[in-house]
N, C-alpha and C positions, 0 to 999 in steps of 0.2 A: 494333678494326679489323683488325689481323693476324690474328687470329682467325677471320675469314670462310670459311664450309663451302660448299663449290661439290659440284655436281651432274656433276662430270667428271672428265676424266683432268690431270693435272699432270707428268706422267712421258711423254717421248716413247716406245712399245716399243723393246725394243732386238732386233732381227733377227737370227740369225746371219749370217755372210760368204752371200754369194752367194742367198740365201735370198729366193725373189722375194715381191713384195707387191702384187699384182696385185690381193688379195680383200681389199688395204685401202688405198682412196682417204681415209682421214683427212685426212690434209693440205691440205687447202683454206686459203686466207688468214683468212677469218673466226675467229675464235676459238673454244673451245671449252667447259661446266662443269657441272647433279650428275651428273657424270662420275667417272673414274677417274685417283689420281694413287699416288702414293710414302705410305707410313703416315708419315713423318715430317714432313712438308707436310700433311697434312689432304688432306681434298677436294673436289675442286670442286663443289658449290653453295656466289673470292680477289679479295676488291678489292684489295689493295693493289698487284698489276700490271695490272689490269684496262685504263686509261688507255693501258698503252705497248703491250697486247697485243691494243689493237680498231681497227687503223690504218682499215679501213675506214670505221669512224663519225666519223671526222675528215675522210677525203679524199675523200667522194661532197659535195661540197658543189656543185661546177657542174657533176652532173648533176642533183643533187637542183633545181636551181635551173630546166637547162632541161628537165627532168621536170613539173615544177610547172607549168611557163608553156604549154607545147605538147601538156601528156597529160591532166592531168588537168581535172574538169569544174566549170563555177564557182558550182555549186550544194552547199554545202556537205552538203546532206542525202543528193547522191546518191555510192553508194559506188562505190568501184575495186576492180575486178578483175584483178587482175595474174596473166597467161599466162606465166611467164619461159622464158626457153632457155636451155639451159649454165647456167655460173657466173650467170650471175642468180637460178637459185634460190637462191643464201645469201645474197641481199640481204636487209636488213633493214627492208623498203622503209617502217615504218611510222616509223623513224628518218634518211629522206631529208628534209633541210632544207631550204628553198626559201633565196632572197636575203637574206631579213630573219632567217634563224634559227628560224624556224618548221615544224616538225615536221611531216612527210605528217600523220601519226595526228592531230593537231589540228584537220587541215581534213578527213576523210575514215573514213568508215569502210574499211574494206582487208579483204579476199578475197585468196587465191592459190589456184591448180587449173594440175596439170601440163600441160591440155589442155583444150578444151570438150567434147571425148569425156571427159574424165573427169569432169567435170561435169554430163554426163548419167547417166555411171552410177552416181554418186553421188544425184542426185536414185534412179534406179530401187532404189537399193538402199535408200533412205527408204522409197519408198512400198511394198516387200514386205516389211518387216521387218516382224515380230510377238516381242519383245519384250515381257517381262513387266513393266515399269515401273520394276523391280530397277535399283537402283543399284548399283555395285564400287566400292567405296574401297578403296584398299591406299599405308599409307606404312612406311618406313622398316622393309623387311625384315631379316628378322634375314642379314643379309648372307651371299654366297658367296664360298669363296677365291680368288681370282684370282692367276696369275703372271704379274708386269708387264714381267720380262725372262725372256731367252731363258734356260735352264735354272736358273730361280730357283724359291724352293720358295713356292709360293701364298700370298697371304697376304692376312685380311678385307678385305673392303670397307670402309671409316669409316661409322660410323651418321650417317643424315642426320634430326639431332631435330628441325630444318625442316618438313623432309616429313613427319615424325611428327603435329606439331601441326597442317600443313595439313591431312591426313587427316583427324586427328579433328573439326575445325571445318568443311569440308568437307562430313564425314556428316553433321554435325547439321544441318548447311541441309539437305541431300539426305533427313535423319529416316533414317538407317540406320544400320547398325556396321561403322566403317571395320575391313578385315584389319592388324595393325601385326604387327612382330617376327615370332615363334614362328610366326605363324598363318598368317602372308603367305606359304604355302608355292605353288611352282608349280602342283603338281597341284592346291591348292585354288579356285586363280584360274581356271585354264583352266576347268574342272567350272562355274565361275556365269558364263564372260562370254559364256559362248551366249544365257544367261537374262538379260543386263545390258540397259539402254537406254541407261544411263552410264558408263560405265569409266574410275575415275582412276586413272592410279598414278603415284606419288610418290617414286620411289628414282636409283637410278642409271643411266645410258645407258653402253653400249659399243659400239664402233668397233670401232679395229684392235684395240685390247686381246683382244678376244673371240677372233682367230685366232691370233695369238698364244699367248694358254693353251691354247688345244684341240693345237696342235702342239707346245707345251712337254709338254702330261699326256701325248703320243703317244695322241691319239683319232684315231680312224678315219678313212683318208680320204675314204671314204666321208659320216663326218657332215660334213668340211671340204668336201667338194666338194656338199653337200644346201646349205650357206647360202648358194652363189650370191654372196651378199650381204652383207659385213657388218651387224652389227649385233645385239643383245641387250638385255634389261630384267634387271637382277638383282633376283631374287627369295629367298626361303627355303630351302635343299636341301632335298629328305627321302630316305626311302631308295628312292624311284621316280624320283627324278629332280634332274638338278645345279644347280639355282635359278637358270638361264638360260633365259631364254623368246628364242628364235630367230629372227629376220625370216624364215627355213624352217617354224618351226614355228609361227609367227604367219598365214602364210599359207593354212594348213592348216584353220584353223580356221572354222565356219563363225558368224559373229556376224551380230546384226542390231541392233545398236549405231546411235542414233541420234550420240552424242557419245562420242567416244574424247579423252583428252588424256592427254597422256606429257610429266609436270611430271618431267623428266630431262634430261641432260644431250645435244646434237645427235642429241636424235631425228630433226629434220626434216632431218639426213645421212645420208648412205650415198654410194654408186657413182652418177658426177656421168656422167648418157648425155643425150643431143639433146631426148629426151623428158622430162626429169627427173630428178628423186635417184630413184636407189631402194634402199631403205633399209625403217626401222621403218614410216615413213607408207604406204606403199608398201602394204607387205603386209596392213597393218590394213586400206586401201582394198579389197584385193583378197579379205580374207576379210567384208565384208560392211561394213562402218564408213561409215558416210553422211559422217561428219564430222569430222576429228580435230585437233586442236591439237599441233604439234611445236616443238622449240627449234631454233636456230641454231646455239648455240655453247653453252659451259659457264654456266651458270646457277646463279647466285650464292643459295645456301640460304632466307636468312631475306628479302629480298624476293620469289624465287619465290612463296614460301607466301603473303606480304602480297596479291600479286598473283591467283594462284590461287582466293582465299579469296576476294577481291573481286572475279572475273569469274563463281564461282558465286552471289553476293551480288545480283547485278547480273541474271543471267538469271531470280532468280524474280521479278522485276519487268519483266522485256525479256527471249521468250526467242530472240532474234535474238541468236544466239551471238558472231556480229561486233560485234556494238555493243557486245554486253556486254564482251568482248574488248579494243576502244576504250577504254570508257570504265572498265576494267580498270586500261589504261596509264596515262589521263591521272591516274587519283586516284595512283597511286603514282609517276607523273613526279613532283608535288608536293613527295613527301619524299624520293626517291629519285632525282634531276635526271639522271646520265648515263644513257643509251642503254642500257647493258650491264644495268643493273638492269631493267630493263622491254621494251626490245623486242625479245626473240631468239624469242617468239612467234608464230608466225602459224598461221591458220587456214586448213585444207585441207578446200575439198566445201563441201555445205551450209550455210547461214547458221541453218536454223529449222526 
């Protein structure tokens, strides 16, 4: 049980004196995990604090209550679309419980979209895609250094064997060959996911961590002032590049990605403005991604992968991404009962 590998950070950064952090909104209430924390603690893909450190899945209960009774619609087959503003996007809306204990995601299939303009450009970005059919699987790269405090000397990411295994189980529904370790390099990923219609990746998410090291190695202001945005994927180094893929350099790219999902730690965070996060989801919308699956907060290893496995399980039978999504959650509610284990999920854009 102590044992549990999360998907996140466990280590708050530590700043110097005076040292602003304007390009890291981290800090939201929601929690966070396969993320980045301390090598001594492991990391986050951690139940054993999970209960004391998700106060919001305890204390939405009367809104969840007057949610239920005055928004949503009483036909269980038709789904909701949730538009948030602010802080309502890290609601975890598919873990709002009505009066009797009963879970949104049990009555509803569930949609999020930052906007109905975004929702349309997401449709247009379906219907021009031409994508080769190519799936990308990539789990558990062979990690990059990272320094967690302020003039500390970098040190690996934890291997997430989670992600590993979801990967490989993953490809074989998908009939491909997930990238793992050695192989999972940047410059390899970038190079196929123009060519992808599915893009998984399966490692770590980073926040403030990410500005952080870049101003501990003394990198450019230059590259600190291109990411606008927190946020990164860790990937493989090689000698063309630091095995951090960019919410800058994510942007940049031009994909025709039918399904993106980023099984990492608060993907679906970043910089909290009137219109939305914008963050990792953000960028992937804006370089061509119809569709993408983001987390909430730190995402706990070995049900991630339960979950993941069973929402690709699911769509080649259904491929209404939401439902499979759905019905994702409800099989691993089953064995996996609190919130934290299943719904830091949700889906952005497209359903199908």
């Amino acid at each position: 049980m102590g044992g549990t590998t999360r998907r996140g950070d466990q280590l708050s950064p530590q700043f110097p004196p005076n040292r602003s952090r304007r390009r890291c909104p981290g800090k939201f209430s929601l929690p966070k995990s396969r993320g980045v924390g301390g090598a001594r603690t492991g990391y986050c893909r951690h139940r054993a604090a999970r209960r004391h450190s998700h106060p919001r899945l305890t204390t939405t209960v009367p809104t969840g209550d007057r949610t239920d009774r005055r928004f949503t619609p009483p036909n269980p087959d038709d789904r909701v679309i949730f538009i948030p503003q602010g802080a309502l996007f890290l609601v975890p809306f598919p873990a709002l419980p009505d009066g009797t204990g009963t879970y949104l995601i049990e009555k509803h299939t569930i949609q999020t979209a930052p906007s109905i303009q975004v929702l349309e450009l997401t449709r247009q970005a379906k219907e021009r895609g031409n994508a080769t059919g190519e799936a990308l699987v990539v789990g558990n790269p062979a990690m990059p250094e990272i320094a967690l405090q302020w003039d500390a000397t970098p040190q690996r990411l934890s291997p997430l064997p989670g992600a590993e295994g979801e990967a490989v189980e993953i490809a074989r529904i998908l009939e491909t060959e997930p990238l793992l370790g050695d192989r999972a390099t940047e410059t390899a990923i970038v190079e196929r996911m123009s060519r992808a219609q599915t893009i998984h990746l399966a490692t770590h998410g980073l926040l403030d961590e990410l500005v952080l090291h870049l101003e501990t190695q003394g990198r450019s202001p230059a590259r600190l002032e291109a990411l606008n945005f927190p946020g990164a994927l860790a990937l493989t180094p090689s000698a063309t590049d630091d095995g951090l893929l960019t919410t800058a350099e994510i942007a940049q790219l031009d994909l025709h990605a039918e399904l993106v999902v980023l099984s990492a730690c608060d993907t679906g965070r970043g910089e909290l403005t009137g219109d939305g996060v914008v963050g990792l989801a953000r960028s992937f919308g804006a370089a061509g991604a119809s569709s993408i699956v983001v987390s909430l907060w730190q995402v706990p290893d070995a049900p991630t992968a339960l979950l993941m496995t069973e929402f690709y399980r699911n769509l080649q039978e259904n491929p209404d991404r939401a439902r499979a999504l759905r019905q994702a959650m409800l099989t691993i509610k089953q064995t996996h009962p609190h919130p934290a284990d299943w719904a830091a999920f949700t889906l952005i854009g497209e359903t199908d």
